[in-house]
C-alpha positions in Angstrom: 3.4 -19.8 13.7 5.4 -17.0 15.4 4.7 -13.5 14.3 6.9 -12.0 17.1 8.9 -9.7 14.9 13.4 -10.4 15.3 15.5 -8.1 16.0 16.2 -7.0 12.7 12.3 -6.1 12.2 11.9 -4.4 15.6 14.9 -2.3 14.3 13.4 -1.5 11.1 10.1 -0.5 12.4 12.0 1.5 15.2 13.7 3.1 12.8 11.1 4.3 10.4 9.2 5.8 13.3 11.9 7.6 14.5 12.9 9.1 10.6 9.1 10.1 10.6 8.3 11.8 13.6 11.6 13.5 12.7 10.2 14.6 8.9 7.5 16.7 11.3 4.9 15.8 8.6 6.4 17.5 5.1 6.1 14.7 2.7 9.7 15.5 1.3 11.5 15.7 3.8 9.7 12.4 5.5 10.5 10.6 1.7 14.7 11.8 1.8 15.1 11.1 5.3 13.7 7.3 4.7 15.7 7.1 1.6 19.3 8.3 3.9 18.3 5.8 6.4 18.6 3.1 3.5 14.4 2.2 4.3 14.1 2.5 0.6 16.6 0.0 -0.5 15.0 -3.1 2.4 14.2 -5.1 -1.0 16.9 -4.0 -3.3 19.4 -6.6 -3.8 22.8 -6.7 -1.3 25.1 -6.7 -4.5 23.1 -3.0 -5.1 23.8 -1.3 -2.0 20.4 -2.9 -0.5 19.6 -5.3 2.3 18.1 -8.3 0.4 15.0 -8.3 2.4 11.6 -8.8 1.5 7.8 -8.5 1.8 7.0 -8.5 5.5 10.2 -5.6 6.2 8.6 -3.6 3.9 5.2 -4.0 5.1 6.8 -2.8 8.7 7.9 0.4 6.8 4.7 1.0 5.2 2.9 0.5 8.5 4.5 3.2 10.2 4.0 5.8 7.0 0.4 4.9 7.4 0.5 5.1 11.0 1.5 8.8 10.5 -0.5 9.5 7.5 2.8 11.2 5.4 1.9 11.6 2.1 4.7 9.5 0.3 4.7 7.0 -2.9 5.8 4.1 -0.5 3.5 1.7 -2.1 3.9 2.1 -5.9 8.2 2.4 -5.3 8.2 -0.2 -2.5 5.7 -2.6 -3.5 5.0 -2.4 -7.1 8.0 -1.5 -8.1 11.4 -2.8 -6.1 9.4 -6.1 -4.7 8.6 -7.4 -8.5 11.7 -6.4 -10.6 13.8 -7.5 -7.3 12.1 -10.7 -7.8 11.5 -11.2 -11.2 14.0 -9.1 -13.5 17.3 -10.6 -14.8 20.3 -8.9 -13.6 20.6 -6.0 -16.3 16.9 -4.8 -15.4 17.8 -4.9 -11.7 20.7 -3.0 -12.5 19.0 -0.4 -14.6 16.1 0.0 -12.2 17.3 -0.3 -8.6 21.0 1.0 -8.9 19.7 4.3 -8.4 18.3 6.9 -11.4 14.4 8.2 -12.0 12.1 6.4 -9.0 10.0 3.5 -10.0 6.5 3.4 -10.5 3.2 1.3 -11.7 0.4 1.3 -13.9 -2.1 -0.9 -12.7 -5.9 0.0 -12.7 -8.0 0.4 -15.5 -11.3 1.7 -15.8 -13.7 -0.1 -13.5 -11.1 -2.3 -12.5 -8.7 -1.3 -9.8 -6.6 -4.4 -10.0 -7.5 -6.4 -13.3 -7.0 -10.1 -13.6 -6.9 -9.6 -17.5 -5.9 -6.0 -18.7 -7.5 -4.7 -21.8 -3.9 -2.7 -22.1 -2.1 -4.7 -25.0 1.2 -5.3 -25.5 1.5 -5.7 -29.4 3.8 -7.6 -31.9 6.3 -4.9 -32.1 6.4 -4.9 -28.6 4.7 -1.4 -27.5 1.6 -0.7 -25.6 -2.2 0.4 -26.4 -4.1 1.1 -23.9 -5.4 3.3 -21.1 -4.6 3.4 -17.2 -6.2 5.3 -14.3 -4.1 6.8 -11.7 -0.9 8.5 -12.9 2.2 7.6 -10.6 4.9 10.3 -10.2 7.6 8.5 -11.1 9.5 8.7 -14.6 9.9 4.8 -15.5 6.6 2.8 -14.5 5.4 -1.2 -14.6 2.4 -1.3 -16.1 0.3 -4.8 -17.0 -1.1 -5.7 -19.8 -2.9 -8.9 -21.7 -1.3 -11.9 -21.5 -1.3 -11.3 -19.2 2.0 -9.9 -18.2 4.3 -7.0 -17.1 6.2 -4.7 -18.8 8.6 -1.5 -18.4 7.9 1.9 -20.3 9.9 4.5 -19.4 8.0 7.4 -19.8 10.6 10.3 -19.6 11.9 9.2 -23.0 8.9 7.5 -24.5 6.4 10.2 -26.5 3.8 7.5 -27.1 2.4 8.3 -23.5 0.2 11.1 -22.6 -1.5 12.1 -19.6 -5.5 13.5 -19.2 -6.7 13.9 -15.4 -6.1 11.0 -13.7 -5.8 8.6 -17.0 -2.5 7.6 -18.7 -2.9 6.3 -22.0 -0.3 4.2 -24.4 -0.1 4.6 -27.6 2.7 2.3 -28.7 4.4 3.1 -26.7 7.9 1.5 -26.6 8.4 -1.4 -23.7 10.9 -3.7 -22.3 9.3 -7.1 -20.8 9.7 -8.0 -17.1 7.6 -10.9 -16.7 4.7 -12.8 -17.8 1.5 -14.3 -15.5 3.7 -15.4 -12.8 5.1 -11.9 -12.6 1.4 -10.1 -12.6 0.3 -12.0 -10.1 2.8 -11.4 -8.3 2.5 -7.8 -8.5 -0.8 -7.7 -7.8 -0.3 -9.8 -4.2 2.2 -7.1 -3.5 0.1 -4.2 -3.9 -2.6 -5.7 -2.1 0.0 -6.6 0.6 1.0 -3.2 1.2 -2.1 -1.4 1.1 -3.3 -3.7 3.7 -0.2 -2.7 5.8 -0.6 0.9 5.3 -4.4 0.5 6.0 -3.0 -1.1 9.1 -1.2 2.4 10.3 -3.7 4.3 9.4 -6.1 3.2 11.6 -3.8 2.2 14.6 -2.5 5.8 13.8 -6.1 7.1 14.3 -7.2 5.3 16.8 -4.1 6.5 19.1 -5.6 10.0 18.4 -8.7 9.3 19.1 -7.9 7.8 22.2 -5.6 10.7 23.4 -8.4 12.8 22.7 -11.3 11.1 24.7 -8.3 11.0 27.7 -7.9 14.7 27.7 -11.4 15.8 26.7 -13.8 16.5 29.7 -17.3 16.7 29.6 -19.3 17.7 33.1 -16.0 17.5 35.2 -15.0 13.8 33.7 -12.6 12.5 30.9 -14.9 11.9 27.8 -13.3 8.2 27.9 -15.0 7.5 31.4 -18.3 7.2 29.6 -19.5 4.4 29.1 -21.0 5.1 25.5 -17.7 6.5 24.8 -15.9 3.6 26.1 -17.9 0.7 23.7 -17.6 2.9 20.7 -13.2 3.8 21.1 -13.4 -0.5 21.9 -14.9 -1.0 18.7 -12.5 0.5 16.8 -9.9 -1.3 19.1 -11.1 -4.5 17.6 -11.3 -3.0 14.1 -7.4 -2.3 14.7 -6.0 -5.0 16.1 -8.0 -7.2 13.7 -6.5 -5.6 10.6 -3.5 -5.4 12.3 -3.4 -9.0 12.6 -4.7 -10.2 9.2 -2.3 -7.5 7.3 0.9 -8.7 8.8 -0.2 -12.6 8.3 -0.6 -11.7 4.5 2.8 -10.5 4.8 4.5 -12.8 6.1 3.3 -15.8 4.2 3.8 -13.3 1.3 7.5 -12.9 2.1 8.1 -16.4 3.4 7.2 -17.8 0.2 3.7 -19.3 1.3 0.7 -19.5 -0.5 -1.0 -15.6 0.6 -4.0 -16.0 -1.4 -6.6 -16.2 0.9 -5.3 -14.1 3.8 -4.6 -11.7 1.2 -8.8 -11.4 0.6 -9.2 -11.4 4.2 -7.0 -8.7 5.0 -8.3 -6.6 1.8 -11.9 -7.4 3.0 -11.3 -6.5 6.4 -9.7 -3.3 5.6 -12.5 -2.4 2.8 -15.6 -3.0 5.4 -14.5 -2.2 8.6 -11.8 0.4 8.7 -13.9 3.1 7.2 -16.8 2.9 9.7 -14.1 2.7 12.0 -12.5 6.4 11.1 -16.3 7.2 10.9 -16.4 6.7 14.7 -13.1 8.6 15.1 -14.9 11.8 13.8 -17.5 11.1 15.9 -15.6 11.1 18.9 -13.3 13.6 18.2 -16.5 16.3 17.9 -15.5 19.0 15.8 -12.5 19.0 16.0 -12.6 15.6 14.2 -13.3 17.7 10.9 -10.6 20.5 11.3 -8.0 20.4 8.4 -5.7 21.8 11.0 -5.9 18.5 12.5 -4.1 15.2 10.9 -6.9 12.8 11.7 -8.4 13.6 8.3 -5.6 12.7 6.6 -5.9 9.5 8.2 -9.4 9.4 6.7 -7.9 10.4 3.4 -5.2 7.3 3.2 -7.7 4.6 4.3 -10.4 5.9 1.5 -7.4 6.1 -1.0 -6.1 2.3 0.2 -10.1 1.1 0.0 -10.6 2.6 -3.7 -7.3 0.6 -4.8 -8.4 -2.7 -3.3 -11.8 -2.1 -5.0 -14.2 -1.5 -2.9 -15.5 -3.8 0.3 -18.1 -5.0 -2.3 -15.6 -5.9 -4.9 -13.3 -7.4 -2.0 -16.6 -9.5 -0.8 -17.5 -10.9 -4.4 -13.3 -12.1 -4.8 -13.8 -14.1 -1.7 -17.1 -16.0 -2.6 -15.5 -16.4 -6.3 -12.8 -18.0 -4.3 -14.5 -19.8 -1.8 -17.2 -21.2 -4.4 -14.2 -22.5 -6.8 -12.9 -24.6 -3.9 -16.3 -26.2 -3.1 -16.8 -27.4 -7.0 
């Protein structure tokens, strides 16, 4: 197993660090210059201006947003949303939904369940949707699961049976088109879980290459802080913390896009990023003194990603309890 990117994926992940550290930060600009560089379109079919690619080219993309902590909606457009209909919708939805027009979203979570298995959102006889969703995605035409279970499309610029409260979405029949069915939510859900992992991944890398600058330049009593010996276990923690994650995110995704069965790396990489990446940043703070909890400096926006990526995968807890459910039903 050789996960030595090709030369097409060293390209792509050259690429979208060079459009990023170009955006200087801003969000927008970061999100149209990806977008010009065709980083958007990896997954979107050749015949629709795409490249045809898949899982793992996307996950290199989302690395290097969370490697710079850029505020974008990479992983409900990317991964949610071009990955599944790419996949799974007949040619008219693929034209409708990736040859351009309103940006795609999703509608996953539910309340106390981040990723649910079985939604309690309904799609009815008439073919609408009940329900309620946490999380609202800025985008104008969303996937959103429901029982069955299932995926469906509700465009939500020209569909009144949707309105928004806080963070919760709710559906009341509101009028959907079908994408998929089981196959198609499972699916979804693998992507998501893919790509949170990935940006998780750049996060921390991204952190930890701050932290490191940081205890290089910083002296204390005429040394470099990194010379210490204290200093030196703690960065090497977080070193193993990285390339761990590292490691376990881009197996998921490449198993994921090759068409392998992803299950289980998928609940490694998920547990690894839900445990040990947040004590990780916790050290980064530490390290960085005060200056670890100045807005004016971006390592809290690393912070801010991982926590986000951890509360969509559920918790470490949650992300424990999947395993053992998994590893217990293969021991019966």
């Amino acid at each position: 197993m050789d996960f030595h990117p090709d030369e097409a994926q060293t390209a792509i992940s050259r690429l979208a660090g060079e459009v990023l550290d170009g955006s200087s930060g801003d969000p927008e600009k970061a999100w149209a210059a990806l977008g010009q560089a065709g980083l958007l379109s990896l997954a979107v079919p050749e015949r629709l201006g795409g490249a045809g690619l898949g899982m793992l080219e996307t996950a290199l993309v989302l690395t290097e947003i969370g490697r710079r902590a850029v505020e974008v909606p990479a992983l409900p457009m990317l991964a949610a949303g071009v990955l599944t209909v790419a996949r799974w919708g007949h040619r008219a939805q693929q034209d409708e939904l990736l040859g351009g027009g309103p940006p795609l979203g999703a509608a996953i979570a539910e309340p106390g369940d981040p990723l649910p298995a079985a939604p309690r959102t309904a799609l009815t006889a008439d073919g609408t949707v009940i329900g309620v969703k946490t999380g609202i995605p800025a985008a104008d035409r969303i996937l959103v699961t429901v029982d069955g279970p299932g995926v469906v499309v509700v465009d939500l610029d020209q569909e009144p049976g949707v309105t928004t409260d806080g963070g919760i979405l709710r559906f009341d029949r509101a009028r959907a088109t079908r994408l998929g069915g089981a196959a198609c939510h499972a699916d979804l859900h693998r992507n998501v879980v893919a790509s949170a992992c990935a940006i998780g991944d750049g996060a921390l890398a991204g952190a930890l290459a701050l932290t490191a600058g940081h205890v290089r330049a910083r002296r204390q009593f005429g040394r470099p802080l990194a010379t210490f010996q204290a200093v030196a276990q703690q960065i090497a923690d977080v070193y193993v913390a990285s390339r761990t994650l590292h490691l376990a995110a881009l197996t998921a995704a490449w198993r994921l896009g090759a068409g392998r069965p992803a299950d289980d790396d998928l609940d490694v990489a998920a547990l690894w990023l839900a445990t040990e990446a947040p004590p990780a940043m916790r050290t980064c703070h530490h390290l960085h003194g005060g200056l670890g909890l100045s807005i004016d400096y971006p390592l809290h926006r690393h912070t801010t990603l991982i926590r986000d990526m951890v509360r969509l995968l559920g918790g470490g807890a949650h992300r424990l309890a999947l395993l053992g459910e998994r590893l217990a039903h293969r021991t019966e």
